[in-house]
Each structure stands twice: as C-alpha cells, then as structure tokens.
C-alpha positions in Angstrom: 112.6 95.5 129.7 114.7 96.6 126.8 114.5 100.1 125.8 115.9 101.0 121.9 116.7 104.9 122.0 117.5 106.9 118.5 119.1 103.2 116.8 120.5 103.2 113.6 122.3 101.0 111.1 123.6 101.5 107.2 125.1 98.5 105.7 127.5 99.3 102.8 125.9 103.2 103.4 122.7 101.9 102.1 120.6 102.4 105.8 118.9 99.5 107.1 116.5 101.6 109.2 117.2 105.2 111.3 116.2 106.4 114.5 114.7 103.6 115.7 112.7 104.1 119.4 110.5 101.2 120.9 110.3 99.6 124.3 110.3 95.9 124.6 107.7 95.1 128.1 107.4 91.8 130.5 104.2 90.0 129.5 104.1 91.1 125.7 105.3 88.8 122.3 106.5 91.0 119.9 106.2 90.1 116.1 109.6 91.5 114.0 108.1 91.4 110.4 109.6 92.5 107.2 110.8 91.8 103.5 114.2 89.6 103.3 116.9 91.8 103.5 114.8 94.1 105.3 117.0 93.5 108.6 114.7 91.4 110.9 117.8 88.9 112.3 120.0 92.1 112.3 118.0 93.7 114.6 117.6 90.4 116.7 121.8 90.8 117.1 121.7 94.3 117.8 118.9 93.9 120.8 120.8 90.8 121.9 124.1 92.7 122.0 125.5 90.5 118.7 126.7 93.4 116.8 127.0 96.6 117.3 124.6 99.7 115.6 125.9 102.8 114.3 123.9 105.3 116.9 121.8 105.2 119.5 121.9 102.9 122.5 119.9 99.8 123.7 119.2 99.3 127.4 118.7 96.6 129.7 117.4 96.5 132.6 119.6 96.0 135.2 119.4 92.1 136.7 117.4 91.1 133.5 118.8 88.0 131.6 118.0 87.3 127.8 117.6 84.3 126.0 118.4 84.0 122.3 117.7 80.9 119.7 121.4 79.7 118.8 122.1 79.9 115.0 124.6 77.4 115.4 124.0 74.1 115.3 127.2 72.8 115.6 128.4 74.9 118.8 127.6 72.0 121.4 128.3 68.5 119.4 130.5 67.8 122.6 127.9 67.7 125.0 124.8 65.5 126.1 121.4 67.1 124.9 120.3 67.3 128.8 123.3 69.5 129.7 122.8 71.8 126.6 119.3 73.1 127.5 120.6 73.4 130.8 123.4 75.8 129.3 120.6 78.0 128.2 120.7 79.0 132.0 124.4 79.7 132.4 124.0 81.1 136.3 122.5 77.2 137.0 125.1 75.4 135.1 127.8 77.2 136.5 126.8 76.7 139.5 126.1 73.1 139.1 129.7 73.2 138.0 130.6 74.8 141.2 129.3 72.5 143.7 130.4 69.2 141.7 134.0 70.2 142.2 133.8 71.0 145.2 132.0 67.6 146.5 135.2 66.2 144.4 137.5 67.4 146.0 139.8 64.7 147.8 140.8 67.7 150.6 137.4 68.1 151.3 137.1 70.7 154.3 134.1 71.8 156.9 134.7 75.0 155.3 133.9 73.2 151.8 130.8 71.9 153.4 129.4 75.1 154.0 130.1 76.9 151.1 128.6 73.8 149.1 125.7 73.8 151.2 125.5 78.0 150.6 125.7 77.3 147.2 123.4 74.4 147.0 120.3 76.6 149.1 120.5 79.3 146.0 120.6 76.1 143.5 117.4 75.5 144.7 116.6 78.9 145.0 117.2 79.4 141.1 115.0 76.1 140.5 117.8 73.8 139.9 116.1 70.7 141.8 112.9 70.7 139.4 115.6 71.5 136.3 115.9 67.5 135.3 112.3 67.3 135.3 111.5 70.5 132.9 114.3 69.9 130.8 112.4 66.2 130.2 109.0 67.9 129.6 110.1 70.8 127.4 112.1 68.4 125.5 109.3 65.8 125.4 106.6 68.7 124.1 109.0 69.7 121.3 108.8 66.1 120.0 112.1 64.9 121.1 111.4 61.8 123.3 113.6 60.6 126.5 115.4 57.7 124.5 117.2 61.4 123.0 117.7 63.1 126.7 121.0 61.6 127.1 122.3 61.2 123.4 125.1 63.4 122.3 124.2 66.5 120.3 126.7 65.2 117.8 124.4 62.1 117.1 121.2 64.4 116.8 120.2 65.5 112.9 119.4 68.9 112.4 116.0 68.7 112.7 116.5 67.0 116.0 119.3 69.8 117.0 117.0 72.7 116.1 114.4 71.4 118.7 117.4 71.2 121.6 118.4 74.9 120.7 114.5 75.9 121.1 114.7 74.3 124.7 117.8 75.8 125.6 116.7 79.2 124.9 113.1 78.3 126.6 114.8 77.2 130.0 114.6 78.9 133.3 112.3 81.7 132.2 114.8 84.0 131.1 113.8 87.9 131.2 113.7 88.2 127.7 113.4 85.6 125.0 114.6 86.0 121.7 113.5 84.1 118.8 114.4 83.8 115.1 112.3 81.5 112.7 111.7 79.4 116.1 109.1 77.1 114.2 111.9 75.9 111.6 112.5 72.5 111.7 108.8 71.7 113.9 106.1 69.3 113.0 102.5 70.9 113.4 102.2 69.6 116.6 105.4 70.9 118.0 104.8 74.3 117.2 101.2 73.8 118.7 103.1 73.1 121.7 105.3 76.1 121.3 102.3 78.1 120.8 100.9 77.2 124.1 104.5 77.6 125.9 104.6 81.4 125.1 101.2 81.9 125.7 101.9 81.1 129.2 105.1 82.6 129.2 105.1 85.5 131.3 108.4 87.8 130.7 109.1 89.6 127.9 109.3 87.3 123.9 110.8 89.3 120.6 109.8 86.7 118.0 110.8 86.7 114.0 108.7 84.0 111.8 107.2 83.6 108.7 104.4 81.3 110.4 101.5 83.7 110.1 99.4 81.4 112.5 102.2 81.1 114.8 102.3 85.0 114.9 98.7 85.5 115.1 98.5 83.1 117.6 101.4 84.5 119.9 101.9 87.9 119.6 100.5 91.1 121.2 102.8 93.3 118.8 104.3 93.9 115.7 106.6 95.7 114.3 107.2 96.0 110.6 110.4 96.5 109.3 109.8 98.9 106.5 110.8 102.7 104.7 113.7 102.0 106.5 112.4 102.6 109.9 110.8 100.3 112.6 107.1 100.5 112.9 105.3 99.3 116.1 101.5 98.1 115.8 99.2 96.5 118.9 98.1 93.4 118.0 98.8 90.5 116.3 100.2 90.0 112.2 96.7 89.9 110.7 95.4 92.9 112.8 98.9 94.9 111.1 97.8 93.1 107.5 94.5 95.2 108.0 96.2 98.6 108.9 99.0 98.0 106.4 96.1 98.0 103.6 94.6 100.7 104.9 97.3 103.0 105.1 98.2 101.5 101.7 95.1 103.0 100.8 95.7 106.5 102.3 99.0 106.5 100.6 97.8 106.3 97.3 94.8 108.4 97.9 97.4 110.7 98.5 99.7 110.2 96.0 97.0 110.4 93.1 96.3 114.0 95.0 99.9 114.9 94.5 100.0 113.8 91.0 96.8 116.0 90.1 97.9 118.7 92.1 101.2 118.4 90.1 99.0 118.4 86.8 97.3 121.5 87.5 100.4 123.5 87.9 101.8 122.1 84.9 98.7 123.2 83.0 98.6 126.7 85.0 102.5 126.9 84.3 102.2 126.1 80.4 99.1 128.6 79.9 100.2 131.6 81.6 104.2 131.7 81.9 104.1 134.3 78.6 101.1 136.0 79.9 102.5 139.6 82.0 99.4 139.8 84.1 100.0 136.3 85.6 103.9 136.0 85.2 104.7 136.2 88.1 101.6 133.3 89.8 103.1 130.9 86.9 106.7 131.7 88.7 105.4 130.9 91.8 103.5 127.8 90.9 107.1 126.4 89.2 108.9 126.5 92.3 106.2 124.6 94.4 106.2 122.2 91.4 110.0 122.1 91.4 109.7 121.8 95.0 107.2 118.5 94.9 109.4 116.5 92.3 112.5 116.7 94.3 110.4 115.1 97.5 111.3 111.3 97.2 108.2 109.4 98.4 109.3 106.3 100.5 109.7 103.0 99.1 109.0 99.8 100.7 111.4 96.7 100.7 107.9 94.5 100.9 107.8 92.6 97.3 105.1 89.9 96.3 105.9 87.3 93.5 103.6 87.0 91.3 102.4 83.1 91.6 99.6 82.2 89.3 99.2 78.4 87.8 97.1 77.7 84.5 96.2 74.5 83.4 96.8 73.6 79.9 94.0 71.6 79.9 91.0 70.6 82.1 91.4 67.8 84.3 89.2 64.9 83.5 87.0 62.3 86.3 89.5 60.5 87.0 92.8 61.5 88.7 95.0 59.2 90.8 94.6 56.1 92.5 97.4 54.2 94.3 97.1 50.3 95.5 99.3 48.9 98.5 101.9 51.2 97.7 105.0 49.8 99.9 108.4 51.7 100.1 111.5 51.4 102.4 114.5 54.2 103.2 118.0 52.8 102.7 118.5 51.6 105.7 115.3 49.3 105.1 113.2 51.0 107.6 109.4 50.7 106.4 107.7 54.6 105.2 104.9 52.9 103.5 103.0 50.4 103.9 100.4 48.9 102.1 99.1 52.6 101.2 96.2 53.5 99.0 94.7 56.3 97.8 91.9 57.6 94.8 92.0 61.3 94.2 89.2 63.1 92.6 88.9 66.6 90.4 88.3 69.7 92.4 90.4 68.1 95.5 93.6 70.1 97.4 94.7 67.5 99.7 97.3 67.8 102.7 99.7 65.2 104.1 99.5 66.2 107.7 100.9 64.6 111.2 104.9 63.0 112.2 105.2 61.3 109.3 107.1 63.1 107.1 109.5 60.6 105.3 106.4 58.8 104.5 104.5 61.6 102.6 108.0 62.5 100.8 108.3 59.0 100.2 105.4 59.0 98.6 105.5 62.2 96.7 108.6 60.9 95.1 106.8 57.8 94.0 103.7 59.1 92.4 106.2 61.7 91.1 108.6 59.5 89.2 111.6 60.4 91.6 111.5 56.6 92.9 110.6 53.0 92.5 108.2 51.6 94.6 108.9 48.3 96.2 105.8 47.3 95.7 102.2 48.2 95.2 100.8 50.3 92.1 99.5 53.2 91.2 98.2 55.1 87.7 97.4 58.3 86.9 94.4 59.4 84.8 95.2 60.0 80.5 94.2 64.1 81.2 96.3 64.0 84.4 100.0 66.2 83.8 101.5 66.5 86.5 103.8 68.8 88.3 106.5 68.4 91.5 108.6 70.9 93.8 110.6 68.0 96.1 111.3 69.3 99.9 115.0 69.0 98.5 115.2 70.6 95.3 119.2 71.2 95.2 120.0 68.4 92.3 117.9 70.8 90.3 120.5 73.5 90.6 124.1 71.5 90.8 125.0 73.2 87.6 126.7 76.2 85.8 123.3 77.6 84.5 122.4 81.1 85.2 118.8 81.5 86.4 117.8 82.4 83.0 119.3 79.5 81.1 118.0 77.4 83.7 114.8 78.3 83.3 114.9 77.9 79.7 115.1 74.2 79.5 111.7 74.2 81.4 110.1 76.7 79.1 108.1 76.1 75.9 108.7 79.6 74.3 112.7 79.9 74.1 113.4 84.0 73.7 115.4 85.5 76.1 112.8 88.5 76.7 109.9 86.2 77.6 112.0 84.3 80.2 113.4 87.5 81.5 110.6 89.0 82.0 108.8 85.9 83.6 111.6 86.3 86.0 111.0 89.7 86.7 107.4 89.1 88.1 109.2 85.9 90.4 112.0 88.9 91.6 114.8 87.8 89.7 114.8 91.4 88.0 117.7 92.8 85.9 121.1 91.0 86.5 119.7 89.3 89.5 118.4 86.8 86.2 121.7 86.1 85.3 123.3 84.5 89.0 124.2 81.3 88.6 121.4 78.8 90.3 124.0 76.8 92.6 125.0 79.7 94.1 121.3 80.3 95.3 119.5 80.5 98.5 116.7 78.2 100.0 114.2 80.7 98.8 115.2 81.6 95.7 115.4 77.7 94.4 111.9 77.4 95.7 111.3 80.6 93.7 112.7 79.5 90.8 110.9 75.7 91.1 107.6 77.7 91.6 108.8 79.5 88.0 109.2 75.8 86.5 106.0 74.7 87.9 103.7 77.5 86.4 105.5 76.9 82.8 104.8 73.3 83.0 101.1 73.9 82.7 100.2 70.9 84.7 96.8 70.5 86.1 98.1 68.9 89.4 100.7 70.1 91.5 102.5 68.0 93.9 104.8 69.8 96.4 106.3 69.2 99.6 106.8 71.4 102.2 107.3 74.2 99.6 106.5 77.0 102.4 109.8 76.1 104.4 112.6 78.4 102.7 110.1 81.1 101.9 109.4 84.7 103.3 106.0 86.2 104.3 105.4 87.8 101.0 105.9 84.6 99.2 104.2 82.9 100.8 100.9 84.8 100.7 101.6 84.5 96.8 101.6 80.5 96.7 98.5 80.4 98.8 96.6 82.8 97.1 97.2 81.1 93.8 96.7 77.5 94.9 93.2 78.5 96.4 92.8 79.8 93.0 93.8 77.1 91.2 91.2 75.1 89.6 93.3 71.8 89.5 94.2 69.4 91.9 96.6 69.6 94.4 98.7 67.1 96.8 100.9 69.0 99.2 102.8 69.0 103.0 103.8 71.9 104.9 104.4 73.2 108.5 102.4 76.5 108.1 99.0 76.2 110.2 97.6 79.4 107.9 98.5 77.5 104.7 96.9 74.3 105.4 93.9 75.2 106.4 92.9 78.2 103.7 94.3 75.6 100.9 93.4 72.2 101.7 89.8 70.8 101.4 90.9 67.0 102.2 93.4 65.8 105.3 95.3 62.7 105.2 97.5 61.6 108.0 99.8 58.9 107.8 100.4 57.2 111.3 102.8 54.3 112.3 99.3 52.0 113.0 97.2 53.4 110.5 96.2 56.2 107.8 93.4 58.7 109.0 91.5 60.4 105.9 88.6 63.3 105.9 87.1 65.3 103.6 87.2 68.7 105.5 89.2 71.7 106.5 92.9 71.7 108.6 90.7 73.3 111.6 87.8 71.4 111.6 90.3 67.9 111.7 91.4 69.2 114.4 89.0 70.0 116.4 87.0 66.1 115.1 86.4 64.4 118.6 86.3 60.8 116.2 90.1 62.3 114.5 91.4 62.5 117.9 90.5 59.5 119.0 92.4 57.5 116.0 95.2 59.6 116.4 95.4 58.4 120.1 95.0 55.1 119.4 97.1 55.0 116.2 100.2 56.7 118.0 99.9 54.8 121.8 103.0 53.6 122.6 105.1 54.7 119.3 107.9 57.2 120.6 107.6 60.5 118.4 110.4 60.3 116.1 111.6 63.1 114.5 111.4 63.2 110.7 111.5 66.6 109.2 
C-alpha cells in the first residue's frame, strides 16, 4: 500500500496541486487523469520516489516492492532482452548473480556448496525456476515473438524496446505497478493482452493513459488531476466523465446564482446608497459584494480544441477505388501486395490488425507521398482529399512560427483570422508565435488537424493521428469525425476511437485482407472474422511494426 499524506508541489511557484491525501490499496487499478501539464508523470515520480515534493510525505509499506515503466529506452542497450525483464525483479537477478559466481569459482568449497544451495532454495522460493518460462510468455503476449528473447536490446526498435520495458515492469508481481502511457507503442491486440494481464493482476496498479478503453477496461479508480488538487472517484474513466458533467453542472448552476445574487446588490447598492433610511443596508450589502468579487473561483487546467471539419463541397457516388496496388519498403520487403479497394460516400473506414507499414504504406500512396510499384488507383472528380501522416515532422523542419505556418495552408491570409483559428486549437496569445520545429508530438498533430480543417476536403485520410494526443483532444477529433459527413480512411491504437468512428474494418494480414462492413466491436466478436484471422496469421511470427 502507498499512503500520500498532506503532498504538495509548486513548479516555478506556480502549484501543481496542494495537500494531496489518497491511499493507493492491493487489488485496485487506479486511473491518474488530467490536462497536459496538469502533473500526471510528476506525480508518477513523486509516488515512485523519483523526485522529491515540497511537503507532505508518501509511505510504503514496509517489505512492499514497486514496479515502474522505464522512460528510458536506451538504459539497457548492453543487455539481452531476456535478462532485462528479468532486471525488473532486481532481488532475482541479483541473486541469480550470486549463485553463478559462486558455482564459478575455481576454489570452490563445501562451504560454497551450501551457501549456493541456501541461496538456490529461496531462488525458487522467489519463483526464479518458472522465471524463463514467464519471461517467454509475457514477452510473447506483448507481440514480441521468441526469435527476439535473446537479441540484444540494442538491436530492438523502439517500438520493440517499449514492449521489453512493459515486461520488465510486469515481472514477478511486484507490490505496486506503476505505469505511464503503458499502451504507447502497442498494436490492438497487445494492449488486449495487457488488458487481460491487469485484470488478473492482483497487487496494487497506478496507471496514466490516454486510452479511454484501456482505462475503462482496467481501472477501479480515478483520480483527476485538476484545480490544482488530486481528486479520487470509484470507478472507471467513463463513470468520472459522468460525475465530472454533473458537477460541471452544479458549478454553474452555482455560479449563475452568484452572478444574480451579485446583480441584486448592485441594483440594491445603486438605488439606495443616497437614501438615509437605507444607508446603512446599501453599506452592508457593498461589503458582502466586495467580499464575493475578491473570491477567485477555481480554474481548471482541462482544455478541449475545438475540431470541427466542413466540406467545401459534397462528395459525389463515386470515391476511391485502388487495383493490385503493390509497394515495397527500402529494403524490398513486400507491404502490399496486389491490394484493392472501392470506397463509397457515407463510409469511415479503419485499417485495423499488425500491419501497420502496410496501411501507412498505403495511406502514403493514395495520398501522393509515394509511388506505387505497381497497381492503380483513381480518385473520384468531387473527391479532395486531405492527409495527417503518422510522421508528420518534414511538415515542421523550418523557421516558421506556428502562425506563418499555418498561413501557407490557409485561404484567407490576415493575421487575425489565423490567430484566432489558433486560439480555438490552444495556440492562444504568444503560444501562436513558437516556432513549429521546436514543437511537441501533440502540438504538430494539433497544428496538422488546423491544416486539415482549412483544407476543406471532403475525405480525410490519417494515420494513427490519436498517438501524440491528450484525453481532451482526443475526445475533440472523435466527436468531429463522427460528425463529419464525408468520408474517412484512418488507423489508430485507441479501442474507444475505432469503434464510435468507424462503420467499415479492413485488416490487412500477411496471407490475406479481411473486409466488413460493421462496427470495431462487433468484428471482434465475428466468429467467421476470427476464423480468417486464424488462418491468415498461422505460422507468420508477429512482427512488430508500429
């Protein structure tokens, strides 16, 4: 258990939150939600023992060991990706450690012997006899397959070194797990198999995401980072949604009280502060007023964009459709292969499944970003046509500021109207004048999502657009691409998204393409779908290609 008691923090005297007090229990996930910036990772540190907070004190119960998701991808590039999840339990490795040197000892002793054979009872004690074998399986269920178990970590990407991290902090059932953005990096079905893991995980998970299935799916509380203070809720992120919009409610309700209570002694004030008889009541009545304009009413850190796309003009019958398509990367390794595929109006269609080079691939093609090897496609004469690439940064490898950026995008060329457009993306004031290549992953996706909504295209193509983005965000985009009456071609990682935005699921498979007209959910749960996707994937090892 980990017990926070009266924490604060200020960063640059501007507080992050104040007198925090919540108990983290064995056999609960706990959900850290919040705005970026809010201080969700921050807090992460401070209940790992990271960095230090101003006041208060965090507690641990004595004996208990926590887990936390290594940042750094870089930190174990000397060792084999076995022995790095088996770091994740540093009492086992050590001791692993131990009992190698001692059987390697050339003066080995009877005294050596029993020590080793002390040593080796509370190996297996600690589990370190079934370690090979979970190591293999946890690895396995996170999509890395054995042909990786014994590759240096130096050789893995960083999609592949992401999934190691997640099984070293998963390993030997530590106390306490702690998570940040754990489903970075994951195919669908890897954070399925996450999903499950935690489910059955029965000590003690503090878990910060921006997967809204993930956390509905995981967790028993959240907490929301907000006001500047920590707020605990029971139940899962959509059960908090609820009681955020409700108290939402009751906050305004309030608030318009306040503001006509504050009217009426304006009016009472105005109207009677000359009149003797009532002097003194109109006296009375400015202090109270006086009183409830210096109270500061809390502001939350939680900001939406506004997302909303128009089409300039309606889309016509006929949309897309692609012939044989063929494309290779540049080491000649096939991504397509003799693909085809008609879109029709009213269709929102996502590129699910392991694939992911191939749907990039082609994105890019249909997009104009790349030749095709061979094969054709043609789009229809009412089709424009918009793309947000999963790597955006040649976009932004320039001296712009945001503004001027967005400018070359933007049919109506004064400085106000771009400004302003800005504004409702939260670029607001001088945050419209940074330069873009100095830019996070969110705010490029930000500013593409700006570009995209100017262009006035009646399809949108993007890919994986929901990876660099925070809660709020998020929410935005799907709300408006439910909305939008066009059609749209898309990927991403986020369960939630898929399935409230797509009406069509196409899967590209190394034997095979599997295509339905119908929801995220109900392709998964297709008894005929999972058949194909057994037979199209037998014998293929999972790759990883984020």
């Amino acid at each position: 258990m980990i017990t926070v008691t009266d924490v604060s923090l200020k960063f640059s005297e501007k507080p992050l939150f104040k007198d925090v007090n919540i108990k983290f229990i064995k056999g609960n996930c706990y959900g850290i939600i919040g705005a970026n910036g809010a201080g969700k990772s921050t807090f992460l540190k401070i209940l790992s023992g990271e960095i230090e907070h101003d006041t208060g004190s965090v507690s641990v119960t004595p004996g208990e060991r926590i887990a936390v998701l290594s940042q750094d991808h870089f930190a174990y590039d000397g060792y084999t990706v076995k022995e790095t999840v088996k770091m994740g339990y540093p009492k086992l490795y050590q001791l692993e450690k131990d009992i190698d040197a001692i059987y390697a000892k050339e003066d080995f002793t009877d005294e050596d012997g029993m020590k080793a054979a002390d040593m080796q009872a509370e190996f297996g004690e600690l589990g370190g006899y079934e370690a090979e074998n979970q190591i293999e399986q946890m690895l396995s269920g996170l999509g890395l397959e054995e042909e990786y178990h014994g590759r240096m970590m130096s050789d893995l990407d960083e999609s592949q070194k992401i999934r190691v991290l997640l099984a070293q902090a998963l390993f030997g059932s530590p106390d306490c797990l702690i998570l940040d953005e754990p489903t970075n990096g994951l195919d669908l079905e890897s954070i399925s198999w996450l999903e499950e893991f935690l489910l059955e995980f029965e000590n003690c998970v503090i878990v910060v995401s921006h997967d809204r299935h993930f956390l509905n799916a995981v967790c028993t509380f959240t907490c929301d980072i907000d006001y500047g203070k920590i707020t605990q809720f029971a139940g899962n992120y959509d059960f908090w949604y609820q009681m955020s919009q409700i108290l939402q409610k009751q906050a305004k309700d309030q608030q318009k009280k306040r503001e006509d209570k504050m009217a009426d002694l304006r009016q009472f004030i105005q109207r009677f502060a000359s009149n003797v008889s009532k002097a003194g009541q109109a006296s009375s009545r400015k202090k109270v007023l006086e009183k409830m304009e210096l109270e500061e009413l809390p502001v939350t850190s939680r900001k939406f964009p506004y997302v909303h796309f128009q089409p300039q003009r309606e889309i016509g019958n006929f949309v897309l459709t692609a012939e044989k398509l063929c494309s290779r990367d540049d080491d000649g390794n096939s991504l397509l292969a003799d693909f085809s595929i008609t879109v029709h109006p009213g269709e929102k269609v996502a590129f699910v499944g392991m694939e992911h080079n191939a749907v990039t691939s082609f994105f890019d093609i249909v997009s104009g970003e790349k030749k095709v090897d061979s094969g054709t496609f043609v789009w229809g004469q009412t089709v424009t046509h918009s793309y947000i690439a999963r790597d955006n940064s040649s976009y932004f490898e320039n001296e712009l500021n945001i503004t001027d950026w967005l400018k070359q995008y933007s049919p109506e060329q004064d400085d106000a109207y771009v400004r302003g457009f800005l504004g409702r993306m939260l670029f607001s004031g001088d945050e419209s004048l940074k330069k873009v290549k100095v830019l996070s992953g969110g705010e490029k996706v930000r500013c593409m999502l700006s570009k995209m909504m100017l262009s006035g295209a009646n399809v949108l193509v993007l890919d994986d657009p929901t990876n660099h983005l925070d809660l709020e965000s998020i929410e935005s985009l799907n709300g408006a691409l439910v909305k939008f009456p066009g059609v749209v071609l898309f990927s991403s990682h986020d369960h939630e998204f898929v399935s409230t935005v797509a009406n069509r699921i196409i899967e590209i498979t190394p034997k095979g393409v599997i295509d339905r007209m119908m929801s995220f959910d109900d392709y998964l749960k297709d008894e005929q779908v999972k058949q194909l996707r057994k037979e199209y994937y037998e014998g293929i090892s999972k790759k990883i290609r984020i």
